[in-house]
C-alpha positions in Angstrom: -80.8 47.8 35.3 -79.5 47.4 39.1 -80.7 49.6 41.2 -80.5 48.6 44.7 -80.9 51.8 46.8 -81.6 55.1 45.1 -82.0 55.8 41.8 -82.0 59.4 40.2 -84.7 61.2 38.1 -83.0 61.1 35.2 -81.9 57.6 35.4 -85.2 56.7 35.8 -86.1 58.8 32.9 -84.0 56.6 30.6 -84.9 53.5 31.5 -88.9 54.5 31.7 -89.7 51.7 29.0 -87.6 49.2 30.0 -89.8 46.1 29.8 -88.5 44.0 32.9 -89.2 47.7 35.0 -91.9 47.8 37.2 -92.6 51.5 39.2 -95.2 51.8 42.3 -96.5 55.4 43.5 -96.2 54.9 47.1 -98.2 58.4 47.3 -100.1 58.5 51.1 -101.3 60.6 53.6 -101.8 59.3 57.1 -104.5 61.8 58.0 -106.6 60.9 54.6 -105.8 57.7 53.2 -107.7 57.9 50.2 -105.7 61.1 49.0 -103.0 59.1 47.7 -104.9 57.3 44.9 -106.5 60.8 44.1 -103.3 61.9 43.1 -102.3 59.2 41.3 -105.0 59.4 39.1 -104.8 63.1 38.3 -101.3 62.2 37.4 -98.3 59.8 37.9 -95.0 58.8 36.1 -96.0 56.7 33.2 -96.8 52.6 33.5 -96.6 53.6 37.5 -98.7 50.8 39.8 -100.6 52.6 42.8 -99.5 50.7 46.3 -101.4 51.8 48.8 -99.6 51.8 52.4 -103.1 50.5 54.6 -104.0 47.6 52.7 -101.1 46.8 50.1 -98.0 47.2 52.5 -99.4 46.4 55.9 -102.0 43.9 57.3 -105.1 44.4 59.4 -104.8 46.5 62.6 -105.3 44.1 65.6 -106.7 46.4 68.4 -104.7 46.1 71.8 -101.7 44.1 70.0 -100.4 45.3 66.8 -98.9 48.4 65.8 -100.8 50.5 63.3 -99.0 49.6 60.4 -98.5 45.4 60.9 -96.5 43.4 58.3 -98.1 41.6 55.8 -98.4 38.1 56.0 -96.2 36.8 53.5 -98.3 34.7 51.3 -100.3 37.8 51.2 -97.7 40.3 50.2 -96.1 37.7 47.5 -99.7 37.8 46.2 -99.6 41.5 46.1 -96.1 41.3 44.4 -97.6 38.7 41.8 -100.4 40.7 41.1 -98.3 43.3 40.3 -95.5 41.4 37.8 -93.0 41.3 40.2 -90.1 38.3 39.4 -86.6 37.6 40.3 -85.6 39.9 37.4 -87.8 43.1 37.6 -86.1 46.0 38.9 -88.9 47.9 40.8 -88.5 51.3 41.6 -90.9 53.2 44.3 -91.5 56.7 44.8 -93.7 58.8 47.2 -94.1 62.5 48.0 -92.5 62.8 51.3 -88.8 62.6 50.5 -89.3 58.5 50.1 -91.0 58.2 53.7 -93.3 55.6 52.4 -92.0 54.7 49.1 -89.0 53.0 51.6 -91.4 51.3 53.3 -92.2 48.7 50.1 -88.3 48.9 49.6 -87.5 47.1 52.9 -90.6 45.0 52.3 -89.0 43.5 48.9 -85.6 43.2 50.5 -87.3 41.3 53.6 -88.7 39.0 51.0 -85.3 38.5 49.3 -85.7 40.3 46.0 -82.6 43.1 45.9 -83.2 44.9 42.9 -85.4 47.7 44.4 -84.7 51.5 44.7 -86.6 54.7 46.0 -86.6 57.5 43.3 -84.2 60.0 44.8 -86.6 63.2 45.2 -89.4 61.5 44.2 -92.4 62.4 42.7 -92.2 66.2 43.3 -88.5 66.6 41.9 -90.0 64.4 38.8 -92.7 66.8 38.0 -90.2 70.3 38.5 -88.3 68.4 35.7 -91.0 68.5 33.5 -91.1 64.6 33.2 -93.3 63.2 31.3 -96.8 62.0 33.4 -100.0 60.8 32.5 -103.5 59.4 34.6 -104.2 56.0 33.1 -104.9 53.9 35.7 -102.5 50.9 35.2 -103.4 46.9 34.8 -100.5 45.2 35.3 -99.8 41.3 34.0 -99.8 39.0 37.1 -96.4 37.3 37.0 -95.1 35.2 40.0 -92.8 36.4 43.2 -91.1 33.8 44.9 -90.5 35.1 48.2 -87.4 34.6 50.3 -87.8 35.7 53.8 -84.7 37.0 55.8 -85.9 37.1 59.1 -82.5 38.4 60.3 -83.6 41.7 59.2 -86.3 41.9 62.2 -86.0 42.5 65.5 -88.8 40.9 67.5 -90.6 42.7 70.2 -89.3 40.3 72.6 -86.4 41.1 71.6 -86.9 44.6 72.2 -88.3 43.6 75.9 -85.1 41.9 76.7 -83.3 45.1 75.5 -84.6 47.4 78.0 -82.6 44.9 80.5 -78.9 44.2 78.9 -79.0 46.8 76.0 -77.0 44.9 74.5 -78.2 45.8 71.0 -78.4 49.6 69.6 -82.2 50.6 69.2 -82.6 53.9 67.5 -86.2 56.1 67.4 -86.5 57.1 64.0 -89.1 60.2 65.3 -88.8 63.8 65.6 -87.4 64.9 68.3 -90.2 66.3 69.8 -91.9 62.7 69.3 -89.1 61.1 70.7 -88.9 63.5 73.9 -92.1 62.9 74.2 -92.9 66.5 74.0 -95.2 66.0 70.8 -97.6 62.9 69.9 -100.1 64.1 67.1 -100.8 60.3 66.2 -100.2 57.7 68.9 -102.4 57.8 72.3 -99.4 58.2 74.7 -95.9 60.1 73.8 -92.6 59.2 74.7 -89.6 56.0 73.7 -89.1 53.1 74.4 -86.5 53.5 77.1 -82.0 53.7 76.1 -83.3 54.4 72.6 -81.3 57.3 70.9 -83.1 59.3 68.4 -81.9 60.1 64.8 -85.1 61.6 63.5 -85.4 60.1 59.7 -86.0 63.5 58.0 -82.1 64.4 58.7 -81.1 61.9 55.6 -82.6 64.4 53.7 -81.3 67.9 52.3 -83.1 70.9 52.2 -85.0 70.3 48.9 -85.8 66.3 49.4 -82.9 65.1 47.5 -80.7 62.4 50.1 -77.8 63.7 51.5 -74.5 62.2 50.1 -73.5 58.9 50.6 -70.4 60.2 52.6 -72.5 62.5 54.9 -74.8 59.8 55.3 -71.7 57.6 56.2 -70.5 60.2 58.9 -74.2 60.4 60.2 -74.5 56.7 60.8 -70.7 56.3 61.6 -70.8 56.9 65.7 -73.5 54.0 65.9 -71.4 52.0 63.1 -68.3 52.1 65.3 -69.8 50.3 68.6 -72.3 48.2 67.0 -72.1 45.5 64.0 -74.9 46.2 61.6 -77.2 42.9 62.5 -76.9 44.5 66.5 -78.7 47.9 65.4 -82.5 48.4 64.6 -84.8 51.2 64.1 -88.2 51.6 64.8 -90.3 54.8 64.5 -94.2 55.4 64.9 -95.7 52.4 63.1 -92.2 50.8 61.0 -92.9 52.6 58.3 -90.4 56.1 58.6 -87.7 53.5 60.1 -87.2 51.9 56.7 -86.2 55.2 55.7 -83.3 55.2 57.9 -82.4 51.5 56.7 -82.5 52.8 53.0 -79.8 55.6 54.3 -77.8 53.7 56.1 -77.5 51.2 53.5 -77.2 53.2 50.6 -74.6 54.9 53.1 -72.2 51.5 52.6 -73.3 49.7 55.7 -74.5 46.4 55.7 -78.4 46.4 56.4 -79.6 47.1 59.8 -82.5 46.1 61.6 -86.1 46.9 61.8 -88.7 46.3 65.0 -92.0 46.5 62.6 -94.6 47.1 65.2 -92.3 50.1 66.9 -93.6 52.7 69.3 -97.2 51.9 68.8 -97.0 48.5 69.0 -94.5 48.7 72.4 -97.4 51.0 74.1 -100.5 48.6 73.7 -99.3 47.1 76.6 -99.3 48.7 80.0 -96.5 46.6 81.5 -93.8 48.1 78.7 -91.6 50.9 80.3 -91.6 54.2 78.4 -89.5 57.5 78.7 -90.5 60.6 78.4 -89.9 64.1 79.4 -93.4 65.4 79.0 -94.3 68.7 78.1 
């Protein structure tokens, strides 16, 4: 197996017993974070590990500094990945219920790390279950193993960074949020609305068709092409609410042929715990 993207339902299917695979049910809701693990035990893909976005993929929340979903330290995280039988040769594939909103988050996390043979379940959990997949609710003990992490720090874009980009814009920073979030129009989670200012939005949900499944590589080249064309990949990052939806737009982007962008972790609600930080918005 080499799956370094997407991978489909029925791929997945055939490989489901492949001893070096290792699958995570990224299931979570931000508005109940236990709900997640309730599903997964009423019923997951078989052998599935349940990675749980609060305290799995992100660290503590530091009040007034971090965003709401920090990065993991990365001892802890390569902990996490021991724990659950991750190596250099296990093909790990992550799936969620939101059209692989947060299953891409611990897609970009293994990448950042350095191990490439990751991939989001195309459709994801509800497109398994319309197939009549098999599922079942044991909840799953997995052998400890040992990750090696390989951090690639080029694939960050620091907040100072950022800072400097409100001056020269000499990078391409993209708002990963609705447009209604972006405009500043809309803010259901964060305490003030708006963007961080010469952003340009490309909402995440638009890699997605109708049903959940991802676009086609070719629309998803043409949707990232007019950024493509002015900016080399390492000179583009995305940032959403909390870096979490952004990875989302990394997994496209890639998948799409492009070499892999860049993310600012902390994102809009890291950029508004300070007051100084210029913002946009056109209100309501």
């Amino acid at each position: 197996m080499n799956y370094l993207t997407l991978i489909s339902t029925s791929d997945l299917r055939t490989h489901l017993y492949n001893p070096n695979l290792i699958i995570l049910d990224c299931r979570f809701d931000l508005n109940d974070p236990e709900l997640g693990f309730s599903k997964y035990r009423e019923n997951h893909i078989p052998g599935a590990i349940y990675a749980n976005l609060n305290r799995d993929l992100s660290s503590p929340i530091i009040s007034g500094k971090t965003g709401r979903h920090p990065l993991p330290e990365i001892t802890a995280l390569s902990d996490i990945f021991s724990k659950w039988g991750i190596t250099a040769n296990t093909q790990v594939i992550a799936y969620d219920d939101r059209g692989g909103a947060i299953a891409a988050r611990l897609w970009w996390l293994l990448k950042w790390l350095g191990h490439q043979k990751v991939a989001v379940l195309d459709g994801g959990f509800p497109k398994w279950k319309a197939e009549n997949l098999p599922t079942d609710n044991s909840i799953v003990t997995p052998k400890t193993k040992q990750f090696s992490p390989q951090p690639n720090e080029d694939l960050i874009t620091s907040i100072k960074e950022v800072e400097k980009f409100i001056t020269d814009q000499a990078i391409c920073l993209v708002d990963s949020r609705t447009p209604e979030r972006y405009s500043g129009k809309e803010e259901p989670i964060d305490p003030i609305a708006g963007h961080i200012p010469g952003a340009i939005n490309l909402p995440f949900i638009d890699n997605l068709n109708e049903d959940g499944i991802f676009k086609s590589q070719k629309e998803l080249s043409e949707r990232f092409s007019e950024i493509a064309e002015h900016f080399p990949s390492n000179e583009i990052t995305f940032y959403c609410g909390s870096g979490v939806t952004a990875s989302h737009n990394i997994l496209a982007m890639y998948h799409a042929g492009y070499n892999m962008p860049k993310l600012f972790p902390g994102s809009w609600s890291e950029w508004i715990t300070n007051p100084d930080r210029p913002i946009e918005s056109s209100g309501n």
